[in-house]
C-alpha angles and dihedrals in degrees: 000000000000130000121245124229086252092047106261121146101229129167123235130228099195155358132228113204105194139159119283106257084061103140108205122126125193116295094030114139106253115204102208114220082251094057098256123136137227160144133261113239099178135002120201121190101212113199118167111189114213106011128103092248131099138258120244154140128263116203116183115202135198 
């Protein structure tokens, strides 16, 4: 379940896990790698200072 920029609970039927300089606001059309698709619900930018992971861009898609 994510939370949509107007407040609505919707499920999610997949997440994109994509560099950080991915450009896709909420709303944007998602081809999926098996042809699918679909639209992003939510996009989160993760950084974490410090620690030996990468930084990246989660976008969550109904």
């Amino acid at each position: 379940m994510v939370r949509t920029a107007d407040g609505r609970q919707v499920t999610a039927t997949a997440t994109v896990i994509a560099g950080p300089t991915l450009d896709c606001p909420p709303g944007s059309q998602v081809t999926l790698p098996d042809g699918r698709t679909t639209t992003a619900l939510t996009v989160a930018r993760h950084t974490a200072p410090g620690l030996p992971v990468p930084t990246c861009t989660e976008v969550s898609c109904e």
